[in-house]
C-alpha positions as CSV (number, residue, x, y, z in Angstrom):
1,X,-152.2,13.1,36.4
2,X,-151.3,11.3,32.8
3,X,-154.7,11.2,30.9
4,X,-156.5,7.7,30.6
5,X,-156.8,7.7,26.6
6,X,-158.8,4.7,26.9
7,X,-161.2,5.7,28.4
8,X,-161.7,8.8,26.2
9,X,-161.9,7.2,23.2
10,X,-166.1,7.0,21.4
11,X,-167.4,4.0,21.6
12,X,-167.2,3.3,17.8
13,X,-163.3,3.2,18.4
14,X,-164.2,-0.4,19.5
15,X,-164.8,-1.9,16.3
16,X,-162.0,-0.3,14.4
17,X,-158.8,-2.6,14.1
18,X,-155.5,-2.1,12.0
19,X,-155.7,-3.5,8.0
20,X,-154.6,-7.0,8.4
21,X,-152.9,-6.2,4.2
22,X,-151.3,-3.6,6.1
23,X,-149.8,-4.9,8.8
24,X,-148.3,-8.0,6.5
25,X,-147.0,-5.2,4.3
26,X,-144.5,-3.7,6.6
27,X,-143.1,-7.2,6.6
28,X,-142.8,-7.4,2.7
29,X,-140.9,-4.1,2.6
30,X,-137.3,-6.2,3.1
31,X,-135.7,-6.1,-0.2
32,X,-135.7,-10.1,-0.2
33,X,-139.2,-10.9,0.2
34,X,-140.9,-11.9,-3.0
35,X,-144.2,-10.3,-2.4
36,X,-147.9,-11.6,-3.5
37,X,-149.7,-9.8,-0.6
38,X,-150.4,-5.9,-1.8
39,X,-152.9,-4.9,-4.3
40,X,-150.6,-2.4,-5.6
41,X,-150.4,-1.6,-9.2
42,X,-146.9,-2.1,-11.2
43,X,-144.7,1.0,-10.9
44,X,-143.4,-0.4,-14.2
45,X,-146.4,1.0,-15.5
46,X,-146.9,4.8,-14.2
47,X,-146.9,7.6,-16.6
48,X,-144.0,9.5,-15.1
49,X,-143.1,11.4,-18.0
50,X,-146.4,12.2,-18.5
51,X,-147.4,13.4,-14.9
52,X,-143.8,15.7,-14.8
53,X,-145.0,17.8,-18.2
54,X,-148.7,18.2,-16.9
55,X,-147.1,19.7,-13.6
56,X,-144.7,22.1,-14.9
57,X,-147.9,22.9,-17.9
58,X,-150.3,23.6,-14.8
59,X,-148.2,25.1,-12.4
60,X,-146.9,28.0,-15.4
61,X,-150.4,28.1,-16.8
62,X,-152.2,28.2,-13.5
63,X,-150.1,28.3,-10.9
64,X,-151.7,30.4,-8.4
65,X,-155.3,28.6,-8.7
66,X,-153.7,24.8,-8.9
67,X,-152.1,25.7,-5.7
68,X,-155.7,27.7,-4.1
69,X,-158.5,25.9,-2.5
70,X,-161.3,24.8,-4.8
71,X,-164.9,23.3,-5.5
72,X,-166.0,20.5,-2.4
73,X,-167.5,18.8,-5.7
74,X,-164.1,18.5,-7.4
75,X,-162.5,20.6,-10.2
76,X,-165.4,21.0,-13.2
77,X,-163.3,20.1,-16.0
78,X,-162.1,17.0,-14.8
79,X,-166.2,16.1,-13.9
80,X,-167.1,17.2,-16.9
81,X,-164.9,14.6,-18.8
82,X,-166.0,11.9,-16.6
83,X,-169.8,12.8,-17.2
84,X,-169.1,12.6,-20.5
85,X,-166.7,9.4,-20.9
86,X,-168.7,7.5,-18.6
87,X,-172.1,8.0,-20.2
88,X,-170.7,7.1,-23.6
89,X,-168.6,4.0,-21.9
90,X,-171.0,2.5,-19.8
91,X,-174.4,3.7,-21.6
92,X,-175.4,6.3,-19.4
93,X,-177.1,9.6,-18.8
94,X,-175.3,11.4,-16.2
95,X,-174.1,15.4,-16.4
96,X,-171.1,16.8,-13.9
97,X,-174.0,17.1,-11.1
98,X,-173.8,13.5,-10.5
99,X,-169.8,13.5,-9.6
100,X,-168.2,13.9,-6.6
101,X,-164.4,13.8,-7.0
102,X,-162.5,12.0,-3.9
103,X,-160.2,11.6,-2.2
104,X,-159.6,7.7,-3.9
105,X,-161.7,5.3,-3.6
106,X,-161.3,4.2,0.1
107,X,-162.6,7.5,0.9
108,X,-166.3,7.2,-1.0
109,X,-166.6,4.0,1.5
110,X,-166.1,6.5,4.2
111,X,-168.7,9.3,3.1
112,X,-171.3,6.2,2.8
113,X,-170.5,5.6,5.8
114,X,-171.2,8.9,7.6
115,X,-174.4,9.5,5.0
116,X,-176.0,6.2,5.9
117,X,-175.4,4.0,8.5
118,X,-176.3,4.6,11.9
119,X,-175.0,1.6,14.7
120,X,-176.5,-1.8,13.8
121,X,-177.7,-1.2,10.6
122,X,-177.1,-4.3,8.3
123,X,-175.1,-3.7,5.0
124,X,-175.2,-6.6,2.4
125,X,-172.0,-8.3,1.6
126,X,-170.2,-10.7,-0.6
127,X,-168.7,-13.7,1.1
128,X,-165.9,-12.8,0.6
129,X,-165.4,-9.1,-0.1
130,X,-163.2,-6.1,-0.2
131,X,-161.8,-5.6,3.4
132,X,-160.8,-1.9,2.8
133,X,-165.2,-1.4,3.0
134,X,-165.3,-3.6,5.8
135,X,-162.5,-1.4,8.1
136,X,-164.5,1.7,6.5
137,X,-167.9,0.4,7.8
138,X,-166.7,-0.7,10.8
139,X,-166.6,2.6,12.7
140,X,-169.9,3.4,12.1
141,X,-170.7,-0.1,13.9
142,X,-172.2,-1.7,10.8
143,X,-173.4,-5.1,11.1
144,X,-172.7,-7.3,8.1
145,X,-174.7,-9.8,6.7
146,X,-172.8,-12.4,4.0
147,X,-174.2,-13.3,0.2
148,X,-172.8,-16.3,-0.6
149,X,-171.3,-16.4,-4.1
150,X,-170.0,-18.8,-6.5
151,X,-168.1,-18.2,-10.0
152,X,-170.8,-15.8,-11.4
153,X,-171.2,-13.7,-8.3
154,X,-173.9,-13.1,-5.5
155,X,-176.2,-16.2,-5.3
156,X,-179.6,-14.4,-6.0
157,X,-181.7,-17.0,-3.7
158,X,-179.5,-16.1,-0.8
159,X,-179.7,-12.3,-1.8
160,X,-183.5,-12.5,-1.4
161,X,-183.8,-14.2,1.2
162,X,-180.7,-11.8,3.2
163,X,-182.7,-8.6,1.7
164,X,-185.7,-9.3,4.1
165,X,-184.1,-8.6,6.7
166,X,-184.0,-4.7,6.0
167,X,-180.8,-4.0,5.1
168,X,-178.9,-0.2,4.3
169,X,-177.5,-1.2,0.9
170,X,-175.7,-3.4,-0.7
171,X,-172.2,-3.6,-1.3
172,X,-170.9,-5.4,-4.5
173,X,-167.5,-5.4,-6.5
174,X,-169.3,-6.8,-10.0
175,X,-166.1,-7.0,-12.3
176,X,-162.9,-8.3,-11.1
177,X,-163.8,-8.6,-7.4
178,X,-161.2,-8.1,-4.8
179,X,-159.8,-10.4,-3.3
180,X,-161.6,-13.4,-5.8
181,X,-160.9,-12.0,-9.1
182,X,-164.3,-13.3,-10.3
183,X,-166.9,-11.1,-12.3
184,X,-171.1,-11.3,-12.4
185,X,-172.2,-13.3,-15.0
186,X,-174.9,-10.8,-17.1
187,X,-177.9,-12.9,-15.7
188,X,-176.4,-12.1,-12.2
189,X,-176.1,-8.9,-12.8
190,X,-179.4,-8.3,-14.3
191,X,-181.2,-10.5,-11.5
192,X,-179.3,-8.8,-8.6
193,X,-180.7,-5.4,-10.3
194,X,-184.2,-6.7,-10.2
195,X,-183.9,-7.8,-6.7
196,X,-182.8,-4.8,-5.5
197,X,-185.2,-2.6,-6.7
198,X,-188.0,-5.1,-5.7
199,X,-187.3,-4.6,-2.6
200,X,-186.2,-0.9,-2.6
201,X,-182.5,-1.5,-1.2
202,X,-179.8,0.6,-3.2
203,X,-176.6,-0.9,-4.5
204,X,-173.1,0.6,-3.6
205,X,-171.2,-0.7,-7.2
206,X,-167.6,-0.7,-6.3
207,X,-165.9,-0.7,-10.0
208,X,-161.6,0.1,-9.6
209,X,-160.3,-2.6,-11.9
210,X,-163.0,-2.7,-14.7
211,X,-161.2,-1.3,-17.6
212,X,-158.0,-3.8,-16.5
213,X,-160.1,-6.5,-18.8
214,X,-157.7,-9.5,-20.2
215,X,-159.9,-11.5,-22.1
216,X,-163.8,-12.3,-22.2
217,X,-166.9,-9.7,-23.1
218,X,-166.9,-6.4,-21.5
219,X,-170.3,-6.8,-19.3
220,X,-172.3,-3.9,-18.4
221,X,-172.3,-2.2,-14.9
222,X,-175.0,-2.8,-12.6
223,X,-175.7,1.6,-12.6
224,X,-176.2,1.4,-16.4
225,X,-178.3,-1.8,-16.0
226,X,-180.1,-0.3,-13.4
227,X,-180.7,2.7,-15.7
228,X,-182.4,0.8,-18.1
229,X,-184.5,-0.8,-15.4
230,X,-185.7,2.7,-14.4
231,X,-186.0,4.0,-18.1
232,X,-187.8,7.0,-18.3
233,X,-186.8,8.0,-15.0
234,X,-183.0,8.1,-16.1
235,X,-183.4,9.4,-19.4
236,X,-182.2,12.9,-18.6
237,X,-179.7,12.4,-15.6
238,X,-179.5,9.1,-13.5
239,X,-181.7,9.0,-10.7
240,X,-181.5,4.7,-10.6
241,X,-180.9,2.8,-7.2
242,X,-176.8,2.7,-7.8
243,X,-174.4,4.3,-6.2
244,X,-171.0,4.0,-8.2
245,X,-167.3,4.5,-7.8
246,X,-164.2,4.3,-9.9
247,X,-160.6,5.3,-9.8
248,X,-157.4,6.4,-11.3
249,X,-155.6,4.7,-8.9
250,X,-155.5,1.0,-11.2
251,X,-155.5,3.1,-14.8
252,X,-152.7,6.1,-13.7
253,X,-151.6,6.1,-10.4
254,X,-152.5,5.4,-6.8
255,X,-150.5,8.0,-5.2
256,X,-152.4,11.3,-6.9
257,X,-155.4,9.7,-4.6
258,X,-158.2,10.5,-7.2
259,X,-161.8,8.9,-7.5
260,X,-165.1,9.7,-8.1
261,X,-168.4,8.7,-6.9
262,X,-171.7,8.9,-9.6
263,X,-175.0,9.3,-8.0
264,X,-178.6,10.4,-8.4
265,X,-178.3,14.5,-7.5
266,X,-179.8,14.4,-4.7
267,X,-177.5,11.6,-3.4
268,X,-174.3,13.7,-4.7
269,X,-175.4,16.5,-3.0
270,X,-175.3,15.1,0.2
271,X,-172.2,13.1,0.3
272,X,-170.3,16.6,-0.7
273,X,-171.9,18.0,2.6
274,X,-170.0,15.2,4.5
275,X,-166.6,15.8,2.5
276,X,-167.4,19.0,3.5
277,X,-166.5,18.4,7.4
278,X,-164.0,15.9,6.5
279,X,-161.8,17.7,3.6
280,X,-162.8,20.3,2.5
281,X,-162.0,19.4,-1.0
282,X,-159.8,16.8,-3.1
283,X,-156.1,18.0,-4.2
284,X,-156.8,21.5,-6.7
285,X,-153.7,21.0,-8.4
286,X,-153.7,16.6,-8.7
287,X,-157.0,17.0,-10.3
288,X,-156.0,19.7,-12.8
289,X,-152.8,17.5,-13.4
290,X,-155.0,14.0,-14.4
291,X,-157.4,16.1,-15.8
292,X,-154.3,17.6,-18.9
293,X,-152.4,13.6,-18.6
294,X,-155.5,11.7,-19.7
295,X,-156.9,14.0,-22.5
296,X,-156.5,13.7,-26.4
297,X,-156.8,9.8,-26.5
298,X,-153.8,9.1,-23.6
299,X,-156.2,7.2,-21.3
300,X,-157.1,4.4,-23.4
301,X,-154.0,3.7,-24.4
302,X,-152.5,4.1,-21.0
303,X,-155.0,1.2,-20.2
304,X,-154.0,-1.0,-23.4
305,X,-150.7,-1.1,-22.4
306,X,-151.8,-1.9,-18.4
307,X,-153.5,-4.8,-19.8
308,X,-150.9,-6.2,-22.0
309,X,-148.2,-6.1,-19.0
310,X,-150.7,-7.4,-16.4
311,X,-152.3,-10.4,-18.7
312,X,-148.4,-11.8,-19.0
313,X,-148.2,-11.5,-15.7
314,X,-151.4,-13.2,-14.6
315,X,-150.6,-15.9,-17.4
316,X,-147.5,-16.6,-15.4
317,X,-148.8,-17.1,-12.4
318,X,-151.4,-19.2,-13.5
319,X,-148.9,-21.6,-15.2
320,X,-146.3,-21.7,-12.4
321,X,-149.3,-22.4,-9.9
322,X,-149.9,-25.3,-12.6
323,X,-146.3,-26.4,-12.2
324,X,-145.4,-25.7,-8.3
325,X,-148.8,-26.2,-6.6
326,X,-149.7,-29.4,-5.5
327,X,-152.8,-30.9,-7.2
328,X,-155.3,-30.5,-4.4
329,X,-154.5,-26.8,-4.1
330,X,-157.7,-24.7,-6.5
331,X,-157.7,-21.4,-7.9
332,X,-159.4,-19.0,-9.7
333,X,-158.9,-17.7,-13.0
334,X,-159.7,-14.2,-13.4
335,X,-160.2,-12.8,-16.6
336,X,-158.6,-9.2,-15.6
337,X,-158.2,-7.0,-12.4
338,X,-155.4,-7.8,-10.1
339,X,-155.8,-11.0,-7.9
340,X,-156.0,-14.3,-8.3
341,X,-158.0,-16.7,-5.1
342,X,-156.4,-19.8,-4.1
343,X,-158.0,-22.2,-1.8
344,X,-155.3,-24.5,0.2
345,X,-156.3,-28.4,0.9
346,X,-158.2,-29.4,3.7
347,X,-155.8,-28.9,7.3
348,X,-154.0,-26.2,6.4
349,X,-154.1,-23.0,7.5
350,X,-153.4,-19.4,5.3
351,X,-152.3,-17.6,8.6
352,X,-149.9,-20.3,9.8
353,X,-148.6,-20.9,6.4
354,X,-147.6,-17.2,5.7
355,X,-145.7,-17.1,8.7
356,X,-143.4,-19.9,7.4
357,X,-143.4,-18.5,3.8
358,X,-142.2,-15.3,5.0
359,X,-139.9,-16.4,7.3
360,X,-138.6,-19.7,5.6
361,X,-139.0,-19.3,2.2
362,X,-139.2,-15.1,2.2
363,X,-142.6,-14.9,0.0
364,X,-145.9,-13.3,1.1
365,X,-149.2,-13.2,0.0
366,X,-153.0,-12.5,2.0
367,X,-154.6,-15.0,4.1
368,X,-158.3,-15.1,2.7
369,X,-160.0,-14.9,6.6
370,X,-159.6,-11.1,6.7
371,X,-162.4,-10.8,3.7
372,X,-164.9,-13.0,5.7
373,X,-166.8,-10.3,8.1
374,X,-168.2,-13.0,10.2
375,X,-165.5,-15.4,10.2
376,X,-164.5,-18.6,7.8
377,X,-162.0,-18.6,4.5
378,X,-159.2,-20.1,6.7
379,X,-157.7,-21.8,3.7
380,X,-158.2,-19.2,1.0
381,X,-155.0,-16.6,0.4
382,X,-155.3,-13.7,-2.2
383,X,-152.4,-13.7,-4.7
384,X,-151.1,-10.1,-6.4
385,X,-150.0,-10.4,-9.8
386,X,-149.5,-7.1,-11.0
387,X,-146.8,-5.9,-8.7
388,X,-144.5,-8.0,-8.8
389,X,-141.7,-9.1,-11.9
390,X,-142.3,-11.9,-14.5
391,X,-139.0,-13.4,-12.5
392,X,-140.4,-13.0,-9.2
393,X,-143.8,-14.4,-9.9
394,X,-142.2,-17.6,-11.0
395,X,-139.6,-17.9,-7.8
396,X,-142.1,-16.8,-5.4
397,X,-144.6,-19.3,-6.7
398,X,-141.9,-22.1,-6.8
399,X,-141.1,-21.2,-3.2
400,X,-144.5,-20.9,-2.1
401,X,-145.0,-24.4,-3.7
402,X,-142.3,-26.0,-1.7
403,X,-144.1,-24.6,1.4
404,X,-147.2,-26.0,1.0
405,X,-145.9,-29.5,-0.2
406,X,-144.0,-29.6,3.0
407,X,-146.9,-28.7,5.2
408,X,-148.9,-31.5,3.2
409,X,-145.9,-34.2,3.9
């Protein structure tokens, strides 16, 4: 008899649900939708060239071992740069035993996942945040407990009062947040530091668009502040309350599926024995490959020129929203990353009016309700300006304008 796959399936399997982003982007593939919705980074602005020398350098320099298994920690080189880039970037004291090289970034969520969170443990939350955590955390059967924010971040009156109810961690995108764009002021930072340490929950600092800065001054992580909270205990190699992760995937490319995790030891040590059972290890010969592209200076100005094309393109945006939007629509202005937060007048609805964008008008963006774990943000869309042309942005704006003035009239 045919098996009954329902019935075989774990329990966990209950909470997991398809990626809402992914499910509109099957509909943005058609070559005449104008799309807002993906938080993909310009092609425009890959190294190509770059990536095809380091290949044919690794693969006649090292061929057999790019192409052998390697290290579950990641390729020593490549963690050795980041040790040392990172603790002269971001003020701190970390060595190569604090890195874990993944599998991008999606896939640190994951290894928290399996390290910490047993079913119904509460993880902290911003209202909204990052829905690729939420799907992560979701299998593990995670309950999650919303921050409120506002324009400088977590609200630190509702993050006290949340962190008494014994939470796992908490989860914060500090710089550039997806989907809002916003960024901790430094207060915000430094009090949501405090606050956790007070009351002994860690912080998982999600960081994949902070070098994508337009405009403003560069603020400090919440790892190095929390390394100068700890002082003496940090002065050697972090052992803070901060887990951290960043990425190639916004400053190089998001298909050589790099990130890394930075950790107290003991921390990095056990998250490799879960990418152990998962992996094994992250791609030998990719690593070796962004480990020759971003040496002797390439990197930073890899990311100048990111943010000079992005900037324009946010800058566009933001004036056609000026031009097209009707008055009563809001949004935010974020001073780098990738995504700008609109939220629609009161009666509509983000869901119902994508349907008739794509289908009427053939533009797309993210309803906002997705990034709300426990419901709300039914008029809030996230809007994508990096991937799409200067042209583009200002005819899918124009069109998405029209829409919502309809729907209004």
């Amino acid at each position: 008899m045919p098996t009954s796959w329902e019935k075989q399936y774990a329990q966990r399997t209950q909470k997991m649900s398809s990626s809402a982003i992914r499910e509109i982007l099957k509909v943005t593939q058609f070559p005449d939708v104008i799309s807002f919705a993906g938080g993909l980074p310009s092609p425009d602005v890959f190294p190509i060239a770059e990536f095809k020398e380091a290949y044919d350098v690794i693969l006649n320099e090292q061929g057999p071992q790019s192409l052998q298994y390697s290290l579950t920690e990641g390729y020593p080189p490549l963690r050795a740069y980041l040790a040392e880039e990172t603790s002269q970037r971001i003020d701190i004291r970390i060595s190569a035993d604090n890195i874990l090289i993944t599998n991008g970034s999606q896939q640190v969520a994951d290894l928290l996942g399996k390290v910490f969170i047993d079913p119904g443990d509460k993880i902290l939350v911003e209202e909204p945040t990052y829905l690729g955590a939420l799907q992560a955390w979701r299998a593990y059967q995670a309950e999650f407990v919303t921050v409120p924010t506002d324009e400088d971040g977590m609200i630190p009156a509702a993050l006290e009062e949340k962190l008494k109810s014994n939470p796992k961690f908490i989860y914060a995108l500090p710089t550039f947040q997806n989907p809002t764009g916003i960024s901790y002021s430094l207060e915000r930072r430094q009090q949501i530091v405090e606050l956790a340490n007070q009351y002994g929950v860690p912080i998982f600092e999600d960081d994949p668009y902070g070098r994508l800065q337009f405009e403003g001054e560069e603020l400090p992580t919440l790892i190095s502040l929390d390394s100068q909270y700890h002082g003496e205990a940090c002065a050697e190699s972090y052992q803070g309350n901060v887990i951290y992760t960043s990425t190639f995937s916004k400053i190089l490319a998001p298909g050589i599926r790099l990130a890394w995790v930075i950790a107290p030891k003991e921390v990095t040590a056990k998250i490799v024995q879960a990418k152990q059972g998962v992996d094994l290890h992250t791609s030998t010969i990719n690593q070796m490959v962004a480990h020759h592209v971003i040496h002797e200076g390439f990197l930073n100005k890899q990311i100048a020129m990111i943010r000079e094309v992005y900037k324009k393109r946010r800058d566009i945006m933001m004036q056609a929203m000026q031009e097209y939007f009707p008055a009563s629509v809001t949004w935010t202005h974020p001073k780098g990353g990738l995504f700008i937060w609109v939220t629609l007048p009161e009666g509509l609805n983000a869901a119902e009016l994508l349907k008739i964008a794509v289908d009427q008008k053939r533009v797309a963006f993210v309803p906002g309700a997705p990034f709300y774990p426990n419901g709300g943000g039914e008029r809030t869309c996230r809007m994508n300006f990096s991937n799409a042309t200067e042209e583009g942005i200002r005819e899918g704006v124009s069109r998405l304008g029209e829409v919502i003035s309809e729907q209004l009239g």
